[in-house]
C-alpha positions as CSV (number, residue, x, y, z in Angstrom):
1,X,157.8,146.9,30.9
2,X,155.5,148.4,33.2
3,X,154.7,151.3,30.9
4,X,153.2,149.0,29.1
5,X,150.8,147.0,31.3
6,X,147.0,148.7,30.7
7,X,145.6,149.8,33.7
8,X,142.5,148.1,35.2
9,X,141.2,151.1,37.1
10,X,138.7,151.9,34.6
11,X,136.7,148.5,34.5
12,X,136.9,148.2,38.1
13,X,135.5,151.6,40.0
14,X,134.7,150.3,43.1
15,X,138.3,148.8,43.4
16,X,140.3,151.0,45.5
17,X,144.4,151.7,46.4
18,X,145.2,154.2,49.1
19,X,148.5,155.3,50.0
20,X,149.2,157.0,53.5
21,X,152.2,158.3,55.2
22,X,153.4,156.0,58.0
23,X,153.5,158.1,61.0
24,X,156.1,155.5,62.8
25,X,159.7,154.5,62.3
26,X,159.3,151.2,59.8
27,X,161.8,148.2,59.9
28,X,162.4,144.9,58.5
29,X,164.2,141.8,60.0
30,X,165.4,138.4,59.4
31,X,166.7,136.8,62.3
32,X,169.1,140.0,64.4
33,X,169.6,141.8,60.9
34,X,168.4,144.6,59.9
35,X,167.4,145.2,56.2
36,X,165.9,147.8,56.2
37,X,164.3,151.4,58.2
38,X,163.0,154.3,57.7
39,X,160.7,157.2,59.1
40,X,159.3,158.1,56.0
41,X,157.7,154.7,55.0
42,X,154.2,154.7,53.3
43,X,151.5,152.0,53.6
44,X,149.7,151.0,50.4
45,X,145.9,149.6,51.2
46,X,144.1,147.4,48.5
47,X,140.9,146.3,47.7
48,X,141.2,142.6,48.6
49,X,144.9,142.6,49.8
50,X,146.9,143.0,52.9
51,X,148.0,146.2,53.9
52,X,152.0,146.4,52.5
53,X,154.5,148.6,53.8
54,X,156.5,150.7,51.1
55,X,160.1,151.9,52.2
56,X,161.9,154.2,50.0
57,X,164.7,152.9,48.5
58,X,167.7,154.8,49.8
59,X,166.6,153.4,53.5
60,X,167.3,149.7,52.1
61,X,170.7,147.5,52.9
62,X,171.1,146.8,49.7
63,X,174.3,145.0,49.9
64,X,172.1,142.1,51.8
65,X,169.8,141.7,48.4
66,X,169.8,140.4,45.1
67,X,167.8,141.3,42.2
68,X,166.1,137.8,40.7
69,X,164.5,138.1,37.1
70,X,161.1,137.3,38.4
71,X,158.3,139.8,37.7
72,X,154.6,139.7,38.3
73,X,152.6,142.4,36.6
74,X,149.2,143.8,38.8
75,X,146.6,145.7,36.6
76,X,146.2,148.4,39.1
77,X,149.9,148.8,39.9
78,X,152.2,147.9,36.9
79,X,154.9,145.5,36.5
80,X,157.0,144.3,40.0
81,X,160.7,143.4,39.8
82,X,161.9,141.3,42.8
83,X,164.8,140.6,44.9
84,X,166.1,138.1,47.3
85,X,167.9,138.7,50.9
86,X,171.0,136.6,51.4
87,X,172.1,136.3,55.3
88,X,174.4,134.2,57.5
89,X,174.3,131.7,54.6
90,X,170.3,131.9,54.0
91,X,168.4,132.8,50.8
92,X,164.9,133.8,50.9
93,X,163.7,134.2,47.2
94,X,161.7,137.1,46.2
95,X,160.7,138.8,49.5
96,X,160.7,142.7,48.4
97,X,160.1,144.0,45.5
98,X,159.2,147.6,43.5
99,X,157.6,149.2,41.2
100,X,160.0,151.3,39.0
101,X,157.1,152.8,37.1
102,X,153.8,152.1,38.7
103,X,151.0,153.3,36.9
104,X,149.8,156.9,37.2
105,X,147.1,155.9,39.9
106,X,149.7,154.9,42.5
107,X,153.0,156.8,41.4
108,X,153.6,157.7,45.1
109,X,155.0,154.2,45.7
110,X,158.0,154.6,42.7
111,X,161.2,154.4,44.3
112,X,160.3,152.7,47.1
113,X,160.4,148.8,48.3
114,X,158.0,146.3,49.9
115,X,158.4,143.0,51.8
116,X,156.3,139.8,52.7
117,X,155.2,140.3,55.8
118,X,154.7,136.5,55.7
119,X,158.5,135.7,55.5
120,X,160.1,138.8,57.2
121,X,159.6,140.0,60.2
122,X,158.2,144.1,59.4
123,X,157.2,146.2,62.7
124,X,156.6,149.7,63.0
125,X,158.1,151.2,65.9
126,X,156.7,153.8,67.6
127,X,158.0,155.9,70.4
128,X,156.5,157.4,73.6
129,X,156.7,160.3,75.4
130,X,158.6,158.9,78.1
131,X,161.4,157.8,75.6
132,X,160.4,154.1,75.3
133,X,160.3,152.6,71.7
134,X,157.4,150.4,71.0
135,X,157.5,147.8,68.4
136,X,154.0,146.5,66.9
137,X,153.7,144.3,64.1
138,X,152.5,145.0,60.6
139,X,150.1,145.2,59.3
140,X,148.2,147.4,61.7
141,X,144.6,146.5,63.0
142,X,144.2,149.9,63.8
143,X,145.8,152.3,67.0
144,X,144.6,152.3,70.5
145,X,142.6,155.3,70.0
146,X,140.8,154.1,67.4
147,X,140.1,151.0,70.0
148,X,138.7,153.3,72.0
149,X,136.1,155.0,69.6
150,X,134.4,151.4,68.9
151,X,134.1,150.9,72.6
152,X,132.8,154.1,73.4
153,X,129.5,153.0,72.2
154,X,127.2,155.9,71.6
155,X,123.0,156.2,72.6
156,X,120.6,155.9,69.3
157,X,117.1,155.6,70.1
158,X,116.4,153.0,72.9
159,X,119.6,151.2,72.6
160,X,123.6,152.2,71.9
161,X,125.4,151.7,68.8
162,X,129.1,150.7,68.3
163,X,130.3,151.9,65.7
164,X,132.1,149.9,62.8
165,X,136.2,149.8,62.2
166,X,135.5,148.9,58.0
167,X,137.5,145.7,57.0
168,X,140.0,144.1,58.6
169,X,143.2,140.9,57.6
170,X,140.7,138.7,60.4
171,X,137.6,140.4,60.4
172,X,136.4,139.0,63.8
173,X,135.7,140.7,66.8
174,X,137.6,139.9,69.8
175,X,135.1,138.9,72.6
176,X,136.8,141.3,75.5
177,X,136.2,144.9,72.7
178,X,132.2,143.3,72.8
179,X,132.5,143.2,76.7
180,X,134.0,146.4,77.3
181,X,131.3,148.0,75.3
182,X,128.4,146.5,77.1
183,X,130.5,148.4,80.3
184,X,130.5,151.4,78.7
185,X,126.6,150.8,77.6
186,X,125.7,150.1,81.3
187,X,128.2,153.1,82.6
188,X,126.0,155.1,80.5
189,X,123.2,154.3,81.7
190,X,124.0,154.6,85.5
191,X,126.0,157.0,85.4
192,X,126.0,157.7,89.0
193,X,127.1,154.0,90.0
194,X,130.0,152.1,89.1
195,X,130.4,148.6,87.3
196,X,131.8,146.2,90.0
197,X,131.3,143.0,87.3
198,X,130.6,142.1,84.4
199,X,130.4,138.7,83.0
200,X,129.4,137.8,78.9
201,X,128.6,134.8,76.8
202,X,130.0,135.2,73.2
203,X,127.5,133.7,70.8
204,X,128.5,134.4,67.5
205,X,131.3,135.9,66.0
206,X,130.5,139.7,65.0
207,X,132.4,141.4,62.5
208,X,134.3,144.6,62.3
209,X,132.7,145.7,58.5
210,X,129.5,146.5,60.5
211,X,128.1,148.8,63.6
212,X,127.1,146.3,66.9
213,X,123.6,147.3,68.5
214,X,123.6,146.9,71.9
215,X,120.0,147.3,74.2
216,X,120.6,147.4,77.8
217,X,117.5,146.6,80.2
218,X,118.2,147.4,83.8
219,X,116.6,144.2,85.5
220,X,116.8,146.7,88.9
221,X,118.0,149.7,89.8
222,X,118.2,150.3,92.8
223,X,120.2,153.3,95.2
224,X,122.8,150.6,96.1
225,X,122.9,148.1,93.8
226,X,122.2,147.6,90.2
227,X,121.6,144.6,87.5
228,X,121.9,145.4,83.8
229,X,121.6,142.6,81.0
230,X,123.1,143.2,78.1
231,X,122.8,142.4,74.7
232,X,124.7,142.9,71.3
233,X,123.5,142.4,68.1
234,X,124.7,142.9,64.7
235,X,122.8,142.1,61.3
236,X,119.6,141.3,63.8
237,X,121.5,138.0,65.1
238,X,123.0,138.0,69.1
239,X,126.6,137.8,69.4
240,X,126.7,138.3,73.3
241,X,124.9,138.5,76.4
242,X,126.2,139.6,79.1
243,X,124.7,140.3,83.1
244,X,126.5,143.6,84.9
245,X,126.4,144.5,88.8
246,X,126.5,148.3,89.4
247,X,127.5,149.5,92.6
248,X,126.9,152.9,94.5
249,X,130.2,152.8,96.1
250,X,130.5,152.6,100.4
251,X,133.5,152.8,102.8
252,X,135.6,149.9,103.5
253,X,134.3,147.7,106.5
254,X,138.0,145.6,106.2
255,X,140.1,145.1,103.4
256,X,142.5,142.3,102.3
257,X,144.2,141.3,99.2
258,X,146.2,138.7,98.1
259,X,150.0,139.3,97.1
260,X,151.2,140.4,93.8
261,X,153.2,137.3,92.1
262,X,156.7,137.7,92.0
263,X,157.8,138.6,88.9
264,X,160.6,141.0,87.1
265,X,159.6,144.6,86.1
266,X,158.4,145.6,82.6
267,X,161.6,146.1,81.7
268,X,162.7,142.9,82.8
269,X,159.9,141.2,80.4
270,X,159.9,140.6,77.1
271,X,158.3,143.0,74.4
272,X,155.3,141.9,72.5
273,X,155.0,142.8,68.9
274,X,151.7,140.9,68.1
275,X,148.2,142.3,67.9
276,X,149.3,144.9,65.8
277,X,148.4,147.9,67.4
278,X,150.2,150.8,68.5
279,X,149.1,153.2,71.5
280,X,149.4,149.9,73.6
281,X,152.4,148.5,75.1
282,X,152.7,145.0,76.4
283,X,155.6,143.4,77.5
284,X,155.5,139.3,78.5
285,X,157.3,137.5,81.5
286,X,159.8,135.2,80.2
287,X,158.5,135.6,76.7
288,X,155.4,133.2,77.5
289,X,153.0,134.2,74.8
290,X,155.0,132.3,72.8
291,X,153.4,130.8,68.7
292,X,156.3,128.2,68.8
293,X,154.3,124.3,69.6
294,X,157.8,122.8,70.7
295,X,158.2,125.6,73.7
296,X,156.4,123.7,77.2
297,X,156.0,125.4,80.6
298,X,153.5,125.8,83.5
299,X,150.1,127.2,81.7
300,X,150.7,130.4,83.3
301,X,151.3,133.8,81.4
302,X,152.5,137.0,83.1
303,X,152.5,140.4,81.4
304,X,152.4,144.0,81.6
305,X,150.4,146.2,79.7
306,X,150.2,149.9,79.1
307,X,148.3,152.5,77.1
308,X,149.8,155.4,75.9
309,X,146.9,158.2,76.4
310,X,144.3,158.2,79.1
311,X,140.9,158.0,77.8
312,X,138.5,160.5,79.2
313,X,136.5,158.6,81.5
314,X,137.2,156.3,84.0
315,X,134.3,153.8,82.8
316,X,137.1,153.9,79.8
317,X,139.9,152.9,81.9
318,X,138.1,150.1,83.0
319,X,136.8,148.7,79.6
320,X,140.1,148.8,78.2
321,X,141.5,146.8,81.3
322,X,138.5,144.5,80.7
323,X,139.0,144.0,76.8
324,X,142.8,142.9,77.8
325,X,141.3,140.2,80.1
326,X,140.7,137.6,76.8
327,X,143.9,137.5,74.9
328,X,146.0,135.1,77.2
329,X,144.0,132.7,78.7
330,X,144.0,130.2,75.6
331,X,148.0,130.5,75.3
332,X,148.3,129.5,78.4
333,X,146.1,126.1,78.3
334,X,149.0,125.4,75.6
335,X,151.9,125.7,76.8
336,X,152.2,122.5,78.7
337,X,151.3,120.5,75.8
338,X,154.2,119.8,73.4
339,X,153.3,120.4,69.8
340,X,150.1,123.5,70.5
341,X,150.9,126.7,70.1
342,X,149.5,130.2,69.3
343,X,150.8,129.7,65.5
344,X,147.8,127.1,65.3
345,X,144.6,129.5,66.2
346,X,142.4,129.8,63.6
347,X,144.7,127.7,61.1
348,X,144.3,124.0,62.3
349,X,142.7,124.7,65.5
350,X,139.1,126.2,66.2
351,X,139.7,128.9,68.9
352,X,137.9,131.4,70.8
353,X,136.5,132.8,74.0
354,X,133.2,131.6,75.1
355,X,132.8,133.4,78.3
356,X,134.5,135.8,80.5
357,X,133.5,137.2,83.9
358,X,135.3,139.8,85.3
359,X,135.3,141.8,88.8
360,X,136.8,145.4,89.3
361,X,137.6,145.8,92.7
362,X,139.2,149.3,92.7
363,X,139.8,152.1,89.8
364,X,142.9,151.6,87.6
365,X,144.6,154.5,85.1
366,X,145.8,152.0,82.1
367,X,148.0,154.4,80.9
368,X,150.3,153.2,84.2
369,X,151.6,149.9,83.8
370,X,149.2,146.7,85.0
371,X,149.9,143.2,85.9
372,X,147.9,140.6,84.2
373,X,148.3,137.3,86.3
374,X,146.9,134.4,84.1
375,X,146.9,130.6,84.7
376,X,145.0,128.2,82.7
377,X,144.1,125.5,85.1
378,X,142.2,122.6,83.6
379,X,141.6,121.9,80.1
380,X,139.8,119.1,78.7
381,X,136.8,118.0,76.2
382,X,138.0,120.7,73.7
383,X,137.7,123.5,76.8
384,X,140.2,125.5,78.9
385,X,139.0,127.0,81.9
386,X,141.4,129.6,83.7
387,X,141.5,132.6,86.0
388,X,143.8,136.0,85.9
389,X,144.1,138.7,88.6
390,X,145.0,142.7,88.0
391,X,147.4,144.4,89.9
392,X,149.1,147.6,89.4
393,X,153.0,148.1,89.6
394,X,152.7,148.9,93.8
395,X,150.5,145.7,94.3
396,X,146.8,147.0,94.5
397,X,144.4,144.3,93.2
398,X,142.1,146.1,90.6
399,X,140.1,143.2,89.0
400,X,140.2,139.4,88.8
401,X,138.8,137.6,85.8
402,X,137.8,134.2,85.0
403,X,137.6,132.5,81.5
404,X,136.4,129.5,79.8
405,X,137.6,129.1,76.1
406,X,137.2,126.5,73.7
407,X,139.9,124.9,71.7
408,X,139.2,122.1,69.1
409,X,140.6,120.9,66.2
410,X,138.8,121.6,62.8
411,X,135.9,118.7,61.2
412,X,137.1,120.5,58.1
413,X,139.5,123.0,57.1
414,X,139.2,126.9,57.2
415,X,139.9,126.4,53.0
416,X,137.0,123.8,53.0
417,X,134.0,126.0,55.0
418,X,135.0,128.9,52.6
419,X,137.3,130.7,54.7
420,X,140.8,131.6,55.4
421,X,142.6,131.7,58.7
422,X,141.8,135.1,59.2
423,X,138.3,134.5,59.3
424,X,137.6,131.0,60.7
425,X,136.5,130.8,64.2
């Protein structure tokens, strides 16, 4: 019995559990049913593990469950009895289980139930002040606002200094949070001009355990136009480059803009659970961003996204509307290709963004809903090059982007180089 299992704490200091209150509504799926939810969920963070999210028992269908004799014991938490859900004729062995008498260190968690992320579907699902219930997949990366502390780079000395988001299930930096910072960087340092483009090369992968160092020289400035380089470091080695235009602003001569696509509403589209973070909503025409290889379509992916709170500066606005420029453009090189999907990234493909270039055209409040137009149009020689356009809901074009990306199948596995697939690149 658990009582009996000798705890590990002791030998092992530095080895941490935390347990926090869930401050969304927690469910768990296979398939349409619903096993379990709850607003009073807690989330149990280990030294080495996955985050897990802990549901107290009385919020579980039981009658969907049976208990299994297998146990594990874990030093730090005691001794785990299991269960497996049975569903429209389907067994999935020993997906939750419990503690029944954790050790004193983590007592919190007794009488409540965890799943495998892995095998179940578990979201958190928050809701908005306009009514709208958000679902986001667990575990969390983090919340929007915290997005929006690591871009909000800060001055030290001659350069600015992002600060670090600690460790991470894929502890790699998406390219778009390095560009956005390098906006906010150059917004900083002309402050009385506005970024009109921005455009980044993403050497090296940087990592979210550790602050990024960013040293702006301003290769002009002048009272109409400015040029900025960029350049972000972490550990002392580049991970990005980047070359920014700054603009004083003047009245329009003519104006122009190409049409919005015609697509449905966001609440015609699809919601998107992925990326784990709530504060952000996106929602996917025709369900597009799809993981499953066997789906094929044009290499076009439509979406809307939203944030729920406005940062405080519109140089915020627009690097959160420029960090959402490099999630899509990769999906969307793979979805006329049967047998590629999303599912693949990192696992037995080598993925990521090498460049993006992106032009603001007019100010944008993200916490209104924006279009993000993508099409992948060429891929080849383990590249895909593609282009995306901005618009808000009544049609104004706020930005246009360009991408080039590199996809490419592994010389050796993640397992092999020392990694997992969280952490290859």
């Amino acid at each position: 019995m658990s009582k009996q299992v000798e705890s590990a704490g002791a030998a092992h200091p530095d080895y941490r559990i935390d347990i926090e209150p869930l401050p969304y509504t927690g469910q768990v799926w296979l398939g349409d049913a619903l096993l379990a939810e709850s607003d009073n969920c807690l989330v149990l963070k280990e030294t080495d593990h996955i985050d897990r999210l802990y549901f107290p028992d009385t919020d579980i269908k039981w009658e969907l469950f049976e208990q299994t004799d297998h146990t594990t014991v874990c030093p730090f938490k005691g001794e785990a009895s299991y269960w497996s859900v049975l569903h429209d004729g389907q067994t999935l062995e020993n997906v939750a289980w419990s503690y029944r008498d954790p050790l004193p260190e983590v007592a919190g968690i007794a009488g409540h139930v965890a799943f495998y992320s892995e095998r179940l579907r578990v979201v958190v699902v928050e809701r908005w002040p306009d009514g709208a219930l958000v679902p986001t997949t667990f575990p969390l990366w983090g919340d929007a606002a915290e997005l929006v502390r690591l871009i909000d780079v800060v001055p030290d000395g001659d350069h600015f200094v992002g600060p670090a988001h600690g460790p991470t299930q894929r502890d790699v930096v998406e390219g778009g949070q390095l560009l956005a910072e390098a906006i906010v960087a150059v917004s900083k340092t002309l402050p009385e001009q506005r970024v009109t483009s921005a455009s980044m090369v993403f050497l090296k992968a940087a990592s979210f355990g550790a602050p990024v160092e960013l040293a702006v020289d301003l290769l002009r400035r002048g009272r109409t136009f400015s040029t900025a380089e960029v350049r972000a470091a972490q550990h002392g080695t580049l991970r990005g480059a980047a070359i920014l235009l700054c603009d004083a602003g003047a009245d329009d001569v003519f104006t122009h803009v190409d049409a919005m696509p015609e697509v449905p509403p966001p609440e015609g589209a699809v919601p998107f659970e992925g990326f784990g973070m709530p504060g952000r909503e996106i929602r996917v025409v025709n369900g597009a961003y799809d993981p499953d290889p066997d789906r094929v379509g044009p290499p076009e992916i439509n979406l809307w996204v939203r944030f729920r709170e406005a940062p405080a500066h519109q140089y915020l606005h627009t690097a959160l509307l420029a960090q959402s420029t490099t999630h899509w453009t990769i999906a969307a090189g793979m979805l006329p290709h049967a047998g590629f999907g999303e599912a693949q990234a990192h696992r037995t493909l080598s993925t990521g963004i090498m460049k993006a270039t992106v032009a603001f055209h007019d100010d944008a409040d993200v916490t209104d809903w924006l279009l993000y137009a993508n099409r992948a149009f060429w891929a080849g020689r383990g590249l895909v090059q593609g282009d995306g356009r901005v618009f808000t809901q009544d049609g104004r074009l706020v930005a246009s982007y360009t991408i080039q990306a590199m996809v490419r199948g592994f010389q050796r596995s993640p397992a092999e180089m020392g990694h997992d697939d969280r952490t290859a690149m």
